[in-house]
C-alpha positions as CSV (number, residue, x, y, z in Angstrom):
1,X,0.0,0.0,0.0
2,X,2.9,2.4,0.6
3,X,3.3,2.6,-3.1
4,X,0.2,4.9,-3.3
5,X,1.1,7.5,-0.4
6,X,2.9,9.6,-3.0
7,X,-0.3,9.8,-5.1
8,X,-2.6,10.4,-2.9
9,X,-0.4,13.6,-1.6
10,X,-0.5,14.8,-5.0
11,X,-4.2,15.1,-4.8
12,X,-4.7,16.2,-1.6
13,X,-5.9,19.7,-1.1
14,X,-4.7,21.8,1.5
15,X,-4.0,18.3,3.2
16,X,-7.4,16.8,2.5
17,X,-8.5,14.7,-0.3
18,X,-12.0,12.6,-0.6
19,X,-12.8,8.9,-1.3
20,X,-13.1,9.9,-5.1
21,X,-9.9,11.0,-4.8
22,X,-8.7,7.7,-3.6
23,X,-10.5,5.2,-6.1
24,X,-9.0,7.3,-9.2
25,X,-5.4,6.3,-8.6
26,X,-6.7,2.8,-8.1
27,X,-7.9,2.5,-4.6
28,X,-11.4,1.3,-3.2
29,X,-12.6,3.0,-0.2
30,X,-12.6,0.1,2.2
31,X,-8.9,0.3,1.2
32,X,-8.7,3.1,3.1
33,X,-9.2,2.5,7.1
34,X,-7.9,-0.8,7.1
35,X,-4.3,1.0,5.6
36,X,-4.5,4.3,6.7
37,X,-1.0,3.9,8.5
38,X,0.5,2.9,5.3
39,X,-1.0,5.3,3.3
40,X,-0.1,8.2,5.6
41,X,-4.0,9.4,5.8
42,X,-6.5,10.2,8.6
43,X,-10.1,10.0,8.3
44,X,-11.5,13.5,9.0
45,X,-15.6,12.9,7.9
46,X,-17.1,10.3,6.0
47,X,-15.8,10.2,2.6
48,X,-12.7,12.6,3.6
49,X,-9.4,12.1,4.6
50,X,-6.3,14.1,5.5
51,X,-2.3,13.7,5.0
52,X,-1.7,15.4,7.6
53,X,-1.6,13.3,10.8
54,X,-0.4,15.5,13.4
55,X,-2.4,18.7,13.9
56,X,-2.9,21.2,16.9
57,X,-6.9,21.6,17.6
58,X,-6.9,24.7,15.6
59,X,-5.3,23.3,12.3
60,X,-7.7,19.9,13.2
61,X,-10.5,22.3,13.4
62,X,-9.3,23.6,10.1
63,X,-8.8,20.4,8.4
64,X,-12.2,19.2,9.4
65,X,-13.8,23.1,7.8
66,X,-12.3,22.2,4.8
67,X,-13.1,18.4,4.2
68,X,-17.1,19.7,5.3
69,X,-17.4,22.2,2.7
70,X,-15.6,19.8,-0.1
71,X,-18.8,17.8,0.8
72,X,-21.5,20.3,0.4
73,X,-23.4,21.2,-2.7
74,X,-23.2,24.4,-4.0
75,X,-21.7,27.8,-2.7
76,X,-20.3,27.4,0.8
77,X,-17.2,28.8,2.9
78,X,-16.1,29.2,6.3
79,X,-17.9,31.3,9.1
80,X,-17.4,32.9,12.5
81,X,-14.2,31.3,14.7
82,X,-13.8,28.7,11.8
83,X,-13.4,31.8,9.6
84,X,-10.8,33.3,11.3
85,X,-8.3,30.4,10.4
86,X,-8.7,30.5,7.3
87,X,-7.9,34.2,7.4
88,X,-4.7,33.3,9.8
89,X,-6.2,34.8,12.8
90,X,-6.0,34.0,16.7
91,X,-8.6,32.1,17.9
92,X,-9.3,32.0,21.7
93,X,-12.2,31.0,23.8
94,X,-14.2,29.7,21.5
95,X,-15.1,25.6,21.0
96,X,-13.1,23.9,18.0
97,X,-15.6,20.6,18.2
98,X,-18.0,22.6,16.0
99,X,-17.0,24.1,12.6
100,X,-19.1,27.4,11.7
101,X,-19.6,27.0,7.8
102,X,-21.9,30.1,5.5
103,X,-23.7,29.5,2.9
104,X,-25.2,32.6,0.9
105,X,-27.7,30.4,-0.7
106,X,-29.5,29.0,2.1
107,X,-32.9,30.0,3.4
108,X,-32.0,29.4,7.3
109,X,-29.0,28.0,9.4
110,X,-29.0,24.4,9.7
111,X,-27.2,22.6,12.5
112,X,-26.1,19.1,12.2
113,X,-24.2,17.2,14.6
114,X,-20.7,19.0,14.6
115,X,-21.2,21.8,12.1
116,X,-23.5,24.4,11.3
117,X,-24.2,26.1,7.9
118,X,-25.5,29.6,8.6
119,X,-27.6,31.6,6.1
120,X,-27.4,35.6,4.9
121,X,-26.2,37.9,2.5
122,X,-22.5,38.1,3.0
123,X,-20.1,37.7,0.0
124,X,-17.9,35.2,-0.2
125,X,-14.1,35.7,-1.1
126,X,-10.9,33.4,-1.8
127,X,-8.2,33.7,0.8
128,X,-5.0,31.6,1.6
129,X,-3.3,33.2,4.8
130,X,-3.3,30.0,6.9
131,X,-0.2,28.0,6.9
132,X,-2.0,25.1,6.0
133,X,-3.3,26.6,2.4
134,X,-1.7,26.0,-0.4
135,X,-5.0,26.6,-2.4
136,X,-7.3,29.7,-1.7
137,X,-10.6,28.6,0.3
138,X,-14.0,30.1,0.6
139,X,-14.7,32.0,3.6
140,X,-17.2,35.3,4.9
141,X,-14.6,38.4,4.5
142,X,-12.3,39.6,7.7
143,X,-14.7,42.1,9.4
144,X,-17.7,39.8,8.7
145,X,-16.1,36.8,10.7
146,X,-14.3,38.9,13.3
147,X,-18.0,39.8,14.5
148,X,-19.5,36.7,14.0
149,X,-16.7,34.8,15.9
150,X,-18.0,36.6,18.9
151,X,-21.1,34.8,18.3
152,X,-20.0,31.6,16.9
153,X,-17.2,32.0,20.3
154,X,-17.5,34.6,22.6
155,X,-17.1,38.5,22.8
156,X,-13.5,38.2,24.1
157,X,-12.7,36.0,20.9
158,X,-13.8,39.1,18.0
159,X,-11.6,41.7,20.3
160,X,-8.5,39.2,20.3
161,X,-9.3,38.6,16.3
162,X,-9.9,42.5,15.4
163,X,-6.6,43.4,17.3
164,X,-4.8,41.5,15.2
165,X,-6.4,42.2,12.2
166,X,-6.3,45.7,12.6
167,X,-2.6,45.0,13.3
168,X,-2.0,43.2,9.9
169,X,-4.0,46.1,8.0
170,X,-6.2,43.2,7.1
171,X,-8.9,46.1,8.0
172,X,-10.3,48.9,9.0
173,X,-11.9,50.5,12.6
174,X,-14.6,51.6,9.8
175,X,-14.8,47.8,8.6
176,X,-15.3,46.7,12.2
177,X,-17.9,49.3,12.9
178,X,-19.8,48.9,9.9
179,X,-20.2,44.4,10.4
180,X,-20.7,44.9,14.1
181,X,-23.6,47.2,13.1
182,X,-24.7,44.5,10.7
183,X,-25.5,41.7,13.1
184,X,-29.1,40.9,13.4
185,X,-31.1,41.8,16.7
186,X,-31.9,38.9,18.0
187,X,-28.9,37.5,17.3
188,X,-27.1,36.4,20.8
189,X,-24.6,38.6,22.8
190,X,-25.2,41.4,19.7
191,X,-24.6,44.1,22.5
192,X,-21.5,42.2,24.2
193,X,-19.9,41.4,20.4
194,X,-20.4,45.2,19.6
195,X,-18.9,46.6,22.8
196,X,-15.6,44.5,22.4
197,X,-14.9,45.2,19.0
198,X,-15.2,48.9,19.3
199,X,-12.9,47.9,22.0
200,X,-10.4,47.1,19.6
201,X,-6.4,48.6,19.3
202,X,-3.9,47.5,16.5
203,X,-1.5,48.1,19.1
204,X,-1.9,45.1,21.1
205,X,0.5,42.9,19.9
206,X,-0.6,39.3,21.2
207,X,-3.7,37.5,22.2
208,X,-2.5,37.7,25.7
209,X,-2.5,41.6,25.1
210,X,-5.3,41.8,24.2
211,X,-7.0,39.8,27.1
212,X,-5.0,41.2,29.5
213,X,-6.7,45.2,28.3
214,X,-10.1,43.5,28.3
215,X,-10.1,41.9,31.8
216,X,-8.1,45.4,33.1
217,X,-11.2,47.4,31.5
218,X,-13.7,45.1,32.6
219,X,-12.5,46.1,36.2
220,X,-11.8,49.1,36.2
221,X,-8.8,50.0,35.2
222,X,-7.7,51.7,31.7
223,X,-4.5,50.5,30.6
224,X,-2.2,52.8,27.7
225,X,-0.4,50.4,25.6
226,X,3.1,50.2,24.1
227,X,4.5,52.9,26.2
228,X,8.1,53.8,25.6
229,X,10.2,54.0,29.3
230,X,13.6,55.5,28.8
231,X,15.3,52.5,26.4
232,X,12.3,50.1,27.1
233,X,9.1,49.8,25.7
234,X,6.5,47.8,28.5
235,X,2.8,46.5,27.4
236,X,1.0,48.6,29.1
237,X,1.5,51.5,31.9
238,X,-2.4,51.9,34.1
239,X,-3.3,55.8,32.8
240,X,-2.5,58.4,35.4
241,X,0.0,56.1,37.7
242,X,3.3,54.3,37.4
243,X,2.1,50.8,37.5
244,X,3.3,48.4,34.6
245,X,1.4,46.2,33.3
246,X,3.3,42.9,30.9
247,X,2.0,40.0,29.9
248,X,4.0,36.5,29.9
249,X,2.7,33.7,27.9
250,X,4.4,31.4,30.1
251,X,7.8,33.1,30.9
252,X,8.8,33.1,27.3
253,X,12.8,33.1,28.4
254,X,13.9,29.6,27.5
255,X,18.0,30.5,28.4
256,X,19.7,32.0,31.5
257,X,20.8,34.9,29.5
258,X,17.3,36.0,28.5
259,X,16.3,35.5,32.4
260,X,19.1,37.9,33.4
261,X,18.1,40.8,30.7
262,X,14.7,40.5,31.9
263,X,15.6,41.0,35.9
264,X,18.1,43.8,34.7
265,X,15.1,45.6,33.0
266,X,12.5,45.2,35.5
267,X,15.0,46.0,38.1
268,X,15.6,49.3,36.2
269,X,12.0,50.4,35.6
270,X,11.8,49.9,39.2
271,X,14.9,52.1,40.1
272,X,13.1,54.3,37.7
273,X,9.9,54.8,40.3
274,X,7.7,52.4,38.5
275,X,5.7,49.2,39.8
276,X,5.8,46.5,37.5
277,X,3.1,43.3,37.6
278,X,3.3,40.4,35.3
279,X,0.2,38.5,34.1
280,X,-0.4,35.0,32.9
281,X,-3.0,32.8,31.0
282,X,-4.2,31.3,35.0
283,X,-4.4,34.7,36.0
284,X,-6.7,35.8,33.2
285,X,-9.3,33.4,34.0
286,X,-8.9,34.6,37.5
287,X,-10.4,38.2,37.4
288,X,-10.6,39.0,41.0
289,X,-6.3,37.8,41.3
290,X,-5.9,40.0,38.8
291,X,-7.9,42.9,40.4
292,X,-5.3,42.2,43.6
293,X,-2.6,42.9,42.6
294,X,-3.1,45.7,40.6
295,X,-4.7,47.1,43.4
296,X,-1.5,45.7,45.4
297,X,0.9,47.2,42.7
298,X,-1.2,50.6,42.9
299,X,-1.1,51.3,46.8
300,X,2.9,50.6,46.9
301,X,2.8,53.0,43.7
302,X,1.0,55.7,45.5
C-alpha cells in the first residue's frame, strides 16, 4: 500500500483529499481504514481524509472546515471562529468541536451534529493566509467573521481577532464598525460582540495583550499600551499612575541569559519609580487575582 502514499499527496488539497480522490489512482474505499497507516492518511468525515496526521486543535478544526465544505453542494465557505483560520487569525475561547460554515444560498441555518451552515447575505471571497493553504478557500470576508466569531465563540474572541487584524491592515476600525452594526437583533450577545470590537487597538500585539486590556477594562482600570520607558518599551502602563502592566505567555525566556536581561530591565523600571506586575493565562481566567494585585501594585505605587 505504501506505493500509493505519494499519489494520494499529489491530490490532496490543502491536506485533505476525498474517497473519489482515492479510487482514481486505483484504490477502493474500504482500502482506506484498514491502511491508513500505510497510506499516511487520517479520516477526518465520512468520505474525507487528510495527509496530515499530526495537527494542533486549531489546524484539526481547520482540516475538518475544509473536508465539510468539499462535501457540500453548491456555494459554501467558512464562518465565524472557523473563519478566522482560514484568514490566519487567533482564535481563543471559542469551541473547535463545532466548525461554523456560511452559505449565501441557504434560506436558514441548519445545525447538524458537529457543524453548522449559517444563512445571509455576506459575499464570499478566496483567501489563503493560513499556513495550511496551499490553495485559496471560501470564507465570509475579515470584518464579517471577526464579529461573528464573537457569536459563533464569545465576545472576548472578536476583540482578540480584530486586534490583530487591525494589526496586519487586514482592516479597518470603519470595517469593524460597519459588520458589528450588521448583526441581526436577535442575534445572541449582539450588544456584548459590539462593545468589544469597538474595543479594539492595533497596538496590542498578542492575544494575551489583548486579554490582559479586556479583563483590566472590565475592572476598572484603563490601561495605555506600548509605552516607551527611557530604552524600554513595556505592554502597558495603568493611565495616570506608574504601575506596569506585561503580559507573559508562560515566561517566554527559555535560556539563563534572557532571564538575566529580563531581571536587569525590571530592576531598572523599578529604580526608575515604577511598579511592575506580570500577568499570565491562569491569572486571566482569575479576574478577581488579577484585580489584587493591581490594586496591590497601585497602593505601593502611591
Amino acid at each position: 500500500m505504501e506505493e500509493f502514499r505519494d499519489a494520494l499527496a499529489a491530490r490532496a488539497i490543502n491536506s485533505v483529499l476525498m474517497t473519489s480522490d482515492a479510487e482514481e489512482v486505483g484504490l477502493s474505499r474500504f482500502d482506506l481504514g484498514p491502511h491508513a497507516n500505510e497510506l499516511g492518511i487520517r479520516r477526518v468525515v465520512r468520505g474525507a481524509w487528510t495527509t496530515t496526521t499530526e495537527a494542533n486543535p486549531e489546524t484539526w478544526h481547520l482540516i475538518r472546515a475544509i473536508a465539510l465544505m468539499r462535501r457540500q453542494v453548491g456555494e459554501i465557505g467558512a464562518h465565524g471562529h472557523t473563519a478566522l483560520l482560514v484568514h490566519g487569525l487567533p482564535v481563543v475561547r471559542a469551541g473547535l468541536d463545532r466548525v461554523h460554515l456560511y452559505s449565501p444560498r441557504a434560506s436558514a441555518t441548519r445545525r447538524r451534529a458537529d457543524y453548522s451552515v449559517w444563512a445571509g447575505s455576506h459575499p464570499l471571497e478566496q483567501v489563503m493566509r493560513h499556513d495550511l493553504l496551499t490553495t485559496a478557500e471560501s470564507t465570509v470576508g475579515v470584518a464579517a467573521a471577526i464579529v461573528w466569531s464573537g457569536v459563533t465563540g464569545n465576545p472576548s474572541t472578536a476583540l482578540v481577532a480584530a486586534d490583530a487584524a487591525l494589526r496586519r491592515r487586514l482592516v479597518t476600525e470603519a470595517d469593524l464598525a460597519v459588520a458589528a452594526k450588521a448583526l441581526p437583533r436577535g442575534v445572541r450577545g449582539v450588544s456584548a460582540v459590539r462593545a468589544a470590537v469597538a474595543q479594539a487597538d492595533s497596538r496590542r500585539e498578542s492575544p494575551g495583550e489583548s486579554l490582559t486590556a479586556l479583563v483590566c477594562q472590565q475592572l476598572g482600570f484603563a490601561l495605555r499600551p506600548q509605552v516607551e520607558i527611557g530604552p524600554y518599551r513595556v505592554d502597558f502602563l495603568i493611565e495616570g499612575t506608574n504601575v506596569i502592566v506585561e503580559f507573559d505567555g508562560a515566561l517566554k525566556y527559555d535560556d539563563r541569559a534572557a532571564l538575566v536581561r529580563e531581571k536587569r530591565r525590571e530592576d531598572d523600571l523599578r529604580a526608575r519609580g515604577y511598579v511592575v506586575v506580570r500577568l499570565m493565562w491562569d491569572d486571566l481566567r482569575q479576574p478577581a487575582v488579577v484585580a489584587e494585585k493591581l490594586r496591590r501594585a497601585l497602593m505601593v505605587a502611591a
